[in-house]
C-alpha positions in Angstrom: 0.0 0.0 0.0 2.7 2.4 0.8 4.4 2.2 -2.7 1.2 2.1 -4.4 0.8 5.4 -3.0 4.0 6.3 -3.7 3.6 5.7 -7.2 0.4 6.6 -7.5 1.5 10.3 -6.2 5.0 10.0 -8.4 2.4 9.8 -11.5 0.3 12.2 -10.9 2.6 15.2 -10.0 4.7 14.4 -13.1 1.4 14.7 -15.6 0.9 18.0 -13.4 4.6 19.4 -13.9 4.4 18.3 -17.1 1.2 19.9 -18.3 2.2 23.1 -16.7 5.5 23.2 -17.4 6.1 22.7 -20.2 3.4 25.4 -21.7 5.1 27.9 -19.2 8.5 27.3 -20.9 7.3 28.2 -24.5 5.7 31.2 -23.1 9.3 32.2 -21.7 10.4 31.2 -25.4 7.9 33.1 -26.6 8.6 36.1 -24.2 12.2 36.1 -24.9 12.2 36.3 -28.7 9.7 38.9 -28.7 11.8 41.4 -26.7 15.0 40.7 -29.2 12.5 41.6 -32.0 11.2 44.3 -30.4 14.6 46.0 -29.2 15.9 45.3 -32.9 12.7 46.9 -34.5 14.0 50.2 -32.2 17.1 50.3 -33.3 16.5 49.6 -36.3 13.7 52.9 -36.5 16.9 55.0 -35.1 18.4 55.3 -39.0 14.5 56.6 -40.3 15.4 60.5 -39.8 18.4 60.2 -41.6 16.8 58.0 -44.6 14.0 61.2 -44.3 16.4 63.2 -45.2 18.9 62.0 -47.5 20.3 58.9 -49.3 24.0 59.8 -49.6 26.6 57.0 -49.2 28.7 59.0 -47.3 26.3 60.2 -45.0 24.9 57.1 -44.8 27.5 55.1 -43.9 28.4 57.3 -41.3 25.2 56.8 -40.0 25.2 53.0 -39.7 29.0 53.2 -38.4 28.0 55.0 -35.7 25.5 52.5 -34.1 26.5 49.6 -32.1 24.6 47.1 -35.0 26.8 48.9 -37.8 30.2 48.9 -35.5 29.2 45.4 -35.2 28.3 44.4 -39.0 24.9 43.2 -38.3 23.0 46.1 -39.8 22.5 46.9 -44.0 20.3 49.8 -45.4 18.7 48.9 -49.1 18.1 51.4 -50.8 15.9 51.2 -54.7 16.9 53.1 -57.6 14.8 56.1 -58.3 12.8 56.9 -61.6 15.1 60.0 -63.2 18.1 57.0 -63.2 19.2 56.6 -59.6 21.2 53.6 -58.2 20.2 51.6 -55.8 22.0 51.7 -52.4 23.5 49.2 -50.4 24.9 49.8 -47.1 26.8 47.1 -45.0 26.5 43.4 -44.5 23.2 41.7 -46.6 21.9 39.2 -44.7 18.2 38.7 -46.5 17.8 38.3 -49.7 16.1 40.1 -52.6 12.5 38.3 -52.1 12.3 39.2 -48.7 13.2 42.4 -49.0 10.2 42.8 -51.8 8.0 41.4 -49.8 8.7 43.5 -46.7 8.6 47.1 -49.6 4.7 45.4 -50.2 3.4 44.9 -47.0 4.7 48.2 -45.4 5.5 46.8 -41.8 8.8 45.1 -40.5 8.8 41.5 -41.6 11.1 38.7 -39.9 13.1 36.4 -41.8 15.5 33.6 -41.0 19.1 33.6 -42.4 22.1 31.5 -41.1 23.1 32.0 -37.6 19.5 33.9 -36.3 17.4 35.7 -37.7 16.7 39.2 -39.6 14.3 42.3 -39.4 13.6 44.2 -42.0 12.3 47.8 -41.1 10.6 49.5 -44.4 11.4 53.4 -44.1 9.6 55.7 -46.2 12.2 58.2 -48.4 11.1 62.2 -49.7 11.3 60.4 -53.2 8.3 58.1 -52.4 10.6 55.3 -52.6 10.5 52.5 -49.9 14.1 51.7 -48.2 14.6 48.8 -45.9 16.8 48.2 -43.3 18.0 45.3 -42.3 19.2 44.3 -38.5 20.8 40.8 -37.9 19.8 39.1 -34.9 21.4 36.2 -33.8 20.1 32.8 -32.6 21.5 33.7 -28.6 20.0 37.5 -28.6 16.7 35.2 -29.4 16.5 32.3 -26.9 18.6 34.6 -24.1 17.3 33.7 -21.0 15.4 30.7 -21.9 17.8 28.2 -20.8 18.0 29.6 -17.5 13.9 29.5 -17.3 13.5 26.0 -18.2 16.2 25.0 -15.6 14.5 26.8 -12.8 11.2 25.3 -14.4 12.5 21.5 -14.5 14.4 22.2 -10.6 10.7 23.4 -9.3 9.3 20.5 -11.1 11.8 17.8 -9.6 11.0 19.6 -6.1 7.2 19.3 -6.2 7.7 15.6 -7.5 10.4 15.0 -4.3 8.0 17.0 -2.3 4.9 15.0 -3.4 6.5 11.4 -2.8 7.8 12.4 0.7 4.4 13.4 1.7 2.7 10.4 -0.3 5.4 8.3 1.8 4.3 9.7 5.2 0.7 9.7 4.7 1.4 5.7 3.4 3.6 4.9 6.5 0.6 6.5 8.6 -1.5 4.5 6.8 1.1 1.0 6.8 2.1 1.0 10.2 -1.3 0.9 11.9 -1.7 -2.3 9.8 1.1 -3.8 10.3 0.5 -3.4 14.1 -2.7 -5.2 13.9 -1.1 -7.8 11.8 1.5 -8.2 13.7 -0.9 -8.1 17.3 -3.5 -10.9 15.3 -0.3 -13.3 14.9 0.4 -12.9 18.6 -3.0 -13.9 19.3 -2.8 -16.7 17.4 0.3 -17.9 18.5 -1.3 -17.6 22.0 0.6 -14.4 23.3 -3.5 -12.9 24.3 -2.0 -10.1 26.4 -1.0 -9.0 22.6 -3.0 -5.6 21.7 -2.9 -2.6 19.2 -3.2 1.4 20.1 -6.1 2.6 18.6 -5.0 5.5 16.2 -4.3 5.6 13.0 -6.6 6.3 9.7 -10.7 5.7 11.0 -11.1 2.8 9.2 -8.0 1.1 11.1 -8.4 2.4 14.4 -12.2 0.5 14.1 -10.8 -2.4 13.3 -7.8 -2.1 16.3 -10.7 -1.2 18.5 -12.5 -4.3 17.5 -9.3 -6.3 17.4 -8.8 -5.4 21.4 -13.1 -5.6 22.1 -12.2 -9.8 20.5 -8.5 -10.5 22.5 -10.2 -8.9 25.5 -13.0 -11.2 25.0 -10.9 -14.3 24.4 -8.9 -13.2 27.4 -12.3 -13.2 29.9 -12.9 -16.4 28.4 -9.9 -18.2 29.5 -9.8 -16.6 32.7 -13.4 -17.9 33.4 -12.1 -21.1 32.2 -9.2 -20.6 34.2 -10.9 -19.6 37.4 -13.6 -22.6 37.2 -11.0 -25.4 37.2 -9.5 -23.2 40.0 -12.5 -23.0 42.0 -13.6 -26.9 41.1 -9.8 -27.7 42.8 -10.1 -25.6 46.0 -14.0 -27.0 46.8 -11.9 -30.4 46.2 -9.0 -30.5 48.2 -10.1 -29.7 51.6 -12.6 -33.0 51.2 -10.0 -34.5 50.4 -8.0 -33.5 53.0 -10.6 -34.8 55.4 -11.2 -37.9 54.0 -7.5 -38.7 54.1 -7.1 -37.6 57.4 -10.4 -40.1 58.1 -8.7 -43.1 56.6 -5.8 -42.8 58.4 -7.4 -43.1 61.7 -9.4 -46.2 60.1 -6.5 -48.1 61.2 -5.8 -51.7 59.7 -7.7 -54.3 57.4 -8.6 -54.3 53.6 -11.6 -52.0 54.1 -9.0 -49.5 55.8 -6.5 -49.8 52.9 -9.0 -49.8 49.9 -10.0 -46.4 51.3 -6.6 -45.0 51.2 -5.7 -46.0 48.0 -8.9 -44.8 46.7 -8.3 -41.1 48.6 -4.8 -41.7 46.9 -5.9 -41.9 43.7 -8.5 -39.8 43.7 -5.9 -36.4 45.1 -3.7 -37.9 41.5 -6.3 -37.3 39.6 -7.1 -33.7 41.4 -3.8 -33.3 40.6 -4.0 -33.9 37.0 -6.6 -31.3 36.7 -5.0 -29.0 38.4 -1.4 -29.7 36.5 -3.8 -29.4 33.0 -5.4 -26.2 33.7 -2.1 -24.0 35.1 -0.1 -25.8 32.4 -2.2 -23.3 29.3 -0.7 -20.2 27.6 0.9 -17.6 30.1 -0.4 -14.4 30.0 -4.4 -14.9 29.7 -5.2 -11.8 31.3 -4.4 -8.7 30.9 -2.7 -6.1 32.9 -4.1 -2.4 33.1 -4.6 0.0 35.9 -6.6 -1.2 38.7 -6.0 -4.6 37.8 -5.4 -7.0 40.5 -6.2 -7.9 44.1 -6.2 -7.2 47.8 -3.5 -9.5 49.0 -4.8 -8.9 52.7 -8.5 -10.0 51.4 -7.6 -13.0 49.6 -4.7 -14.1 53.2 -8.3 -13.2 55.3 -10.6 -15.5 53.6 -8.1 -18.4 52.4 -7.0 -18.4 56.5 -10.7 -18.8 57.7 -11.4 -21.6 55.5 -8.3 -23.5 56.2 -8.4 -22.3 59.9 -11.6 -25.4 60.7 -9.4 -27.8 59.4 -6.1 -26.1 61.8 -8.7 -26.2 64.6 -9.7 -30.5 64.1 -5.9 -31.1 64.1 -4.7 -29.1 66.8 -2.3 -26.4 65.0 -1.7 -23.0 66.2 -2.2 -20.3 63.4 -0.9 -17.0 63.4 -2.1 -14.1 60.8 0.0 -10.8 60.4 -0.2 -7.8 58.2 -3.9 -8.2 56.9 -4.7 -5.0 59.2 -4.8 -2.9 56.2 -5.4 -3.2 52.1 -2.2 -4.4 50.0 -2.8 -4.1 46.6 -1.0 -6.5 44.0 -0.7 -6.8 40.2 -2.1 -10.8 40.7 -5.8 -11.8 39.9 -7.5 -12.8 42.9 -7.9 -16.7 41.7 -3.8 -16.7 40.8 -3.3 -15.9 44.6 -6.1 -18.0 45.8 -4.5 -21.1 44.2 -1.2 -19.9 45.3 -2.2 -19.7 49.0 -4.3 -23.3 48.7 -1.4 -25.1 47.1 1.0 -23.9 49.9 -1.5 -24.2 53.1 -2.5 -27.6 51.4 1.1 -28.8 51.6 1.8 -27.7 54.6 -1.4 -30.2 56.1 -0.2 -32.7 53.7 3.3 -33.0 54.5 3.6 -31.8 58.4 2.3 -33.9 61.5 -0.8 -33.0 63.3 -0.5 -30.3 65.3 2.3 -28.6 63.7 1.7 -25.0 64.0 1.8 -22.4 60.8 1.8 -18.8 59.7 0.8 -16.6 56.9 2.6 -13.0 56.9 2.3 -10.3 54.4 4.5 -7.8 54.3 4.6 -4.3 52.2 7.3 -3.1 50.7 8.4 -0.3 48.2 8.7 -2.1 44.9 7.2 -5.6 46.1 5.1 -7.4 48.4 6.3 -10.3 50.5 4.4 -13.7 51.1 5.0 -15.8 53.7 4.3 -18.8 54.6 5.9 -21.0 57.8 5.7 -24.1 59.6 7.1 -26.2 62.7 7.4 -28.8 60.5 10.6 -31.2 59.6 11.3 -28.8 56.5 12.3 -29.3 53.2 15.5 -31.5 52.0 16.7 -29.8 48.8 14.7 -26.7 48.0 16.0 -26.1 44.7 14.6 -29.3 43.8 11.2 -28.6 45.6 10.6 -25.7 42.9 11.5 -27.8 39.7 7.9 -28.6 38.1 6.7 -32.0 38.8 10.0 -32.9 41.7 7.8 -33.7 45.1 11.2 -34.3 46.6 10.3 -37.8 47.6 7.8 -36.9 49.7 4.4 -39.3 49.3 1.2 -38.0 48.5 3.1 -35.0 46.4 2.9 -34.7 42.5 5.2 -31.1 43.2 2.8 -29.3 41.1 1.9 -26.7 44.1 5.2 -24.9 44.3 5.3 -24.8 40.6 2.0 -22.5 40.6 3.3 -20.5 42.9 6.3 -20.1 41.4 4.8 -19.0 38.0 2.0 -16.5 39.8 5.4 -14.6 41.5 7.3 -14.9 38.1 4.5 -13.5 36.4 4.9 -10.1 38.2 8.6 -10.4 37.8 9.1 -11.8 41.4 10.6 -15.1 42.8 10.0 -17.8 45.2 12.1 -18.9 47.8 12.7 -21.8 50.4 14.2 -21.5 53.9 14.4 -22.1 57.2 11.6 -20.5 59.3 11.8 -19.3 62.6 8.9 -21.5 63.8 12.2 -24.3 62.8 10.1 -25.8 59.5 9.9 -24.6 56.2 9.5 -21.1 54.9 8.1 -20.4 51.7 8.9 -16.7 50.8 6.7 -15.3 47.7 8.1 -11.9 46.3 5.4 -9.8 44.3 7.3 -7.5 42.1 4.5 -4.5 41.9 6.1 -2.8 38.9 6.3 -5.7 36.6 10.0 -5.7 37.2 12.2 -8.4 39.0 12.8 -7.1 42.5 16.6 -6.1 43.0 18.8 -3.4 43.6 19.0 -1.6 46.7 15.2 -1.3 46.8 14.6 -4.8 46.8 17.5 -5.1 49.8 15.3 -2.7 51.4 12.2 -4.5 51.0 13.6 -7.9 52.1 15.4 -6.5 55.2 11.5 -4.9 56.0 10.2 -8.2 55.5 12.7 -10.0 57.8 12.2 -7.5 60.6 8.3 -8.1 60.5 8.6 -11.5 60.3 10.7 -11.6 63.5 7.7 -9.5 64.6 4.9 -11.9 63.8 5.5 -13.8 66.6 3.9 -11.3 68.8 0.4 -11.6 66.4 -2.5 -12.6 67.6 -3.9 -16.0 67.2 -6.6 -17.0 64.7 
């Protein structure tokens, strides 16, 4: 499109040149030859008086000496023979020959001819014997196209400028029109290839900025259709683990006998295949929703409500919970049902994996750049906790397919953050989630900052109240 317009504006501007030009320099042509004529027709009227009063030689070759055209040998006076036996005259250089010259005595007006080298004028001049002389001024070929060479360069360097002129703006206009285009193009093979946080600005020419604002009205509907998807199999995992939970917990105080085992491998198999759903729903395309302003959730919300469900279950086994930094809202750049998974998959393993009556803890904590996660346990801890956060390693432990670090994991990465696994001061496992809240990995001296706040509160939390 962009060198169809180009060409399209190279044509047309070369027609227009063309048609005006090239009119305009035979005018200047035009111009230019008549003003030699004229200033020859001038000076060739300057010799008249003298013919008016006599036809001498002598005096009339002083005459024509004494003009430029006669000190120059471009100017000849013919003068006929009378009646009573007179000779005819001829002064200087003839140029034009005898035809002309007749036809020039018949019409009584100056006539131009064309000789070799220009051209000639022949000025009739009437003499006190009734006879017609002529004179005759030479005019070359440069006194008649002076200046016209000049003209049609300054004509053909305008015409080159206008058709420069014309393609740059035809260029701009195309790239104005092209680039729009090629956004949405480019945006529409994202989507496809399953980038759906892909979208176009909406400017450009009308027509395209309707079709990038329908382009981001579809991806933004394709992207609320995911998430719903995504937030169903989310929601169908968290109303399934906590039965779960219970019934394992119930078959492991059936104690001994077929009956007693049949149950357990059926709880077994049943939390595998939970765990298949959830592995097939967090495994789809990254970046299903998109980010904007006042996207998000309240991180102290989401801690509240995930800590009252689980806190029935804490109270039937016997463990202590503590809750810290929920006091106020702490916004974050996660959708609600990321976090909600991400809490469930950590509280989950820390009932699956610790004895009963292991106390826990859930802190947040608020930072400058990022917002810190934690969760803790009295529990035996983890092993190897690099391995822990490779997808699908459950580090030996039974029961664990690994899969709930791994969501975790991706939800921090997602804002540019991190998990980590240490040693908490309840002596079990800490799970530290770091929430990068400008989309950027946390680092630097702010992020020191931020992690040196976080350990302080922690230290803190001890002094919380209990749930």
């Amino acid at each position: 499109m962009r060198w169809a317009l180009v060409k399209v504006s190279l044509a047309v501007t070369a027609m227009v040149v063309v048609a005006f030009a090239v009119p305009l320099g035979l005018v200047v042509r035009e111009m230019a030859s008549d003003r030699a004529f004229s200033n020859a027709e001038r000076r060739a009227a300057g010799l008249a008086p003298v013919l008016a009063i006599t036809t001498d030689r002598e005096e009339l070759d002083r005459a024509v000496a004494t003009t430029e055209d006669g000190a120059a040998g471009r100017m000849a006076v013919h003068v006929p023979g009378d009646e009573a036996g007179g000779k005819a005259l001829e002064i200087g250089t003839r140029r034009a020959d005898e035809n002309d010259l007749r036809t020039t005595r018949q019409l009584g007006r100056a006539t131009i001819a064309e000789v070799e080298g220009g051209s000639v004028l022949l000025q009739p001049t009437a003499l006190s014997s009734g006879q017609v002389a002529v004179v005759e001024l030479f005019v070359p070929e440069g006194e008649v196209t002076n200046g016209v060479a000049t003209a049609w360069l300054v004509l053909a360097g305008v015409g080159v400028a206008l058709i420069i002129g014309s393609v740059a703006v035809a260029d701009r206009l195309g790239i104005r029109m092209v680039r729009p285009a090629q956004r949405l193009a480019g945006a529409a093979h994202d989507l496809g290839e399953g980038r759906l946080g892909a979208r176009v600005p909406e400017e450009g020419p009308p027509e395209l900025k309707s079709a990038a604002i329908a382009f981001n009205s579809m991806a933004d509907q394709v992207v609320q259709l995911l998430a719903n998807e995504r937030e169903l199999a989310a929601d169908l995992s968290h109303r399934l683990r906590t039965p779960l939970t219970v019934l394992r917990l119930n078959a492991a105080s059936l104690g001994s006998g077929p009956a007693a085992e049949q149950t357990r491998t059926a709880v077994e198999q049943l939390e595998r295949e939970v765990d298949t759903i959830i592995r097939t729903a967090r495994e789809a395309k990254p970046q299903t929703q998109a980010t904007g302003p006042g996207a998000g959730c309240d991180a102290s919300e989401v801690v509240r409500e995930r800590m009252d469900f689980w806190s029935a279950l804490a109270e039937d086994e016997g463990r202590k919970v503590r809750v810290a930094g929920i006091d106020r809202p702490v916004r974050i750049p996660v959708a609600r049902p990321e976090l909600v998974a991400a809490l469930d998959a950590l509280l989950g393993n820390v009932f699956r994996h610790t004895p009963e009556g292991t106390a826990f803890s859930v802190d947040v904590h608020n930072g400058d750049d990022a917002v810190i996660v934690l969760v803790s346990d009295a529990g035996p801890g983890i092993a190897d906790p690099a391995a822990a956060l490779t997808r699908g390693n459950s580090g030996h432990r039974a029961g664990s397919t690994g899969l709930g670090l791994d969501i975790v994991r991706q939800m921090a990465e997602s804002t540019g953050g991190d998990v980590r696994i240490g040693h908490s001061v309840l002596g079990g496992t800490e799970v530290r989630i770091w929430i990068g809240l400008d989309g950027r990995r946390a680092g630097g001296e702010a992020g020191r900052r931020a992690n040196r706040v976080g350990r302080r509160k922690r230290s803190g939390s001890r002094r919380a109240a209990d749930v």
